[in-house]
C-alpha positions as CSV (number, residue, x, y, z in Angstrom):
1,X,-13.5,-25.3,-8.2
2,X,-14.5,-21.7,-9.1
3,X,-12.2,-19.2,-8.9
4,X,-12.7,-15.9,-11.2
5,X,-9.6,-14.5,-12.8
6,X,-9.2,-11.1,-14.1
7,X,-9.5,-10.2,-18.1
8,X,-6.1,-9.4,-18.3
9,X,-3.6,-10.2,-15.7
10,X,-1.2,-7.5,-15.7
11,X,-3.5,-5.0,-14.5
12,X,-4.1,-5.0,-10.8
13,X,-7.6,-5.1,-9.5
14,X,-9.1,-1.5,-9.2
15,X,-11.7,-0.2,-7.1
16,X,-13.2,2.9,-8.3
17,X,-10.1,4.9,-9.9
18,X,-8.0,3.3,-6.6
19,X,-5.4,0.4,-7.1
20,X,-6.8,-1.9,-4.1
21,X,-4.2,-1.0,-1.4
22,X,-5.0,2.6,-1.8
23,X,-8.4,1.9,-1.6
24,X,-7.9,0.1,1.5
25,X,-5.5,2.8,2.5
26,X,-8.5,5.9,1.5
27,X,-11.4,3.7,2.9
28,X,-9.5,3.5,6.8
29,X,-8.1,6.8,6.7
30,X,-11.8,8.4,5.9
31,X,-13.3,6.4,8.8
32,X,-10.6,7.4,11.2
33,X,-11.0,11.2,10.1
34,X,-14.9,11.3,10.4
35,X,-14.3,9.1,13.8
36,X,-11.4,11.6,15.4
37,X,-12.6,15.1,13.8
38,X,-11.3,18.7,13.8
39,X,-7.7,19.6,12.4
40,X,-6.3,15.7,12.8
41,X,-8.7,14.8,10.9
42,X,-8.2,17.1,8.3
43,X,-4.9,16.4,8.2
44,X,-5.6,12.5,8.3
45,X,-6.9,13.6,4.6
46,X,-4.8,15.9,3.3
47,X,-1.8,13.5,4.2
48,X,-3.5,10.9,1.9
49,X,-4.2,13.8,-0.6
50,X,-0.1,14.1,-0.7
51,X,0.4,10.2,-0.5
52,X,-1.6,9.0,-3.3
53,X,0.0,11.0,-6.2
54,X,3.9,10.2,-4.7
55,X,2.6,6.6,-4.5
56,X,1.6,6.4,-8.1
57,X,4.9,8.1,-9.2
58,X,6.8,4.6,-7.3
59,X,7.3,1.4,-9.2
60,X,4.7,-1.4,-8.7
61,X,5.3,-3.3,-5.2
62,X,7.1,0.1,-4.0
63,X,5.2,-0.2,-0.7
64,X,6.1,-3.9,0.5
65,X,9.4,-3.6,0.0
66,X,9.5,-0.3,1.6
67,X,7.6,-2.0,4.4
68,X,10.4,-4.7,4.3
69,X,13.1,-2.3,4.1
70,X,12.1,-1.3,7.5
71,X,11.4,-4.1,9.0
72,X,7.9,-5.0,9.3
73,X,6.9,-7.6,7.0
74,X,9.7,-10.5,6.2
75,X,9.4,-12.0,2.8
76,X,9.8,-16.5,2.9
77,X,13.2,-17.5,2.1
78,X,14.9,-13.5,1.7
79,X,17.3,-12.5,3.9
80,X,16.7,-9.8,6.3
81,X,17.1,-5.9,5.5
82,X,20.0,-5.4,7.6
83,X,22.4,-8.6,5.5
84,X,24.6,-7.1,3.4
85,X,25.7,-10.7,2.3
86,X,23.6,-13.6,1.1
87,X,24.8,-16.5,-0.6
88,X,22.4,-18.8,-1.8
């Protein structure tokens, strides 16, 4: 069984000077902005120009839970986003 682990495992992997989401996020935005073209495309890049600094500002696992929040990804055994009471 090989499996590599990083050096030190509170860092998250990085890509380039990306965090691996946002390169994911920088990588699909560029292609869809070369692929559509003219002033949407621009502004395909100049939204992600805006979104990677405010995302850097946010705590670590900002995103998911923002995702969550609104109701597109559901986390095993949490309740859902609209509960206001859980008991365990």
């Amino acid at each position: 069984m090989n499996e590599r682990l990083p050096q030190y495992l509170h860092r998250p992997v990085q890509i380039l000077w990306f965090g691996s989401d946002e390169f994911l996020l920088a990588t699909s935005i560029i292609f869809v902005a070369a692929i559509v073209g003219g002033l949407v495309g621009w502004a395909l890049i100049a939204a992600l120009l805006l979104f990677i600094p405010w995302k850097r500002n946010k705590p670590k696992g900002y995103l998911p839970h923002l995702a969550w929040r609104w109701g597109l990804v559901s986390f095993p055994y949490y309740p859902g986003p609209t509960q206001t009471r859980f008991f365990e």
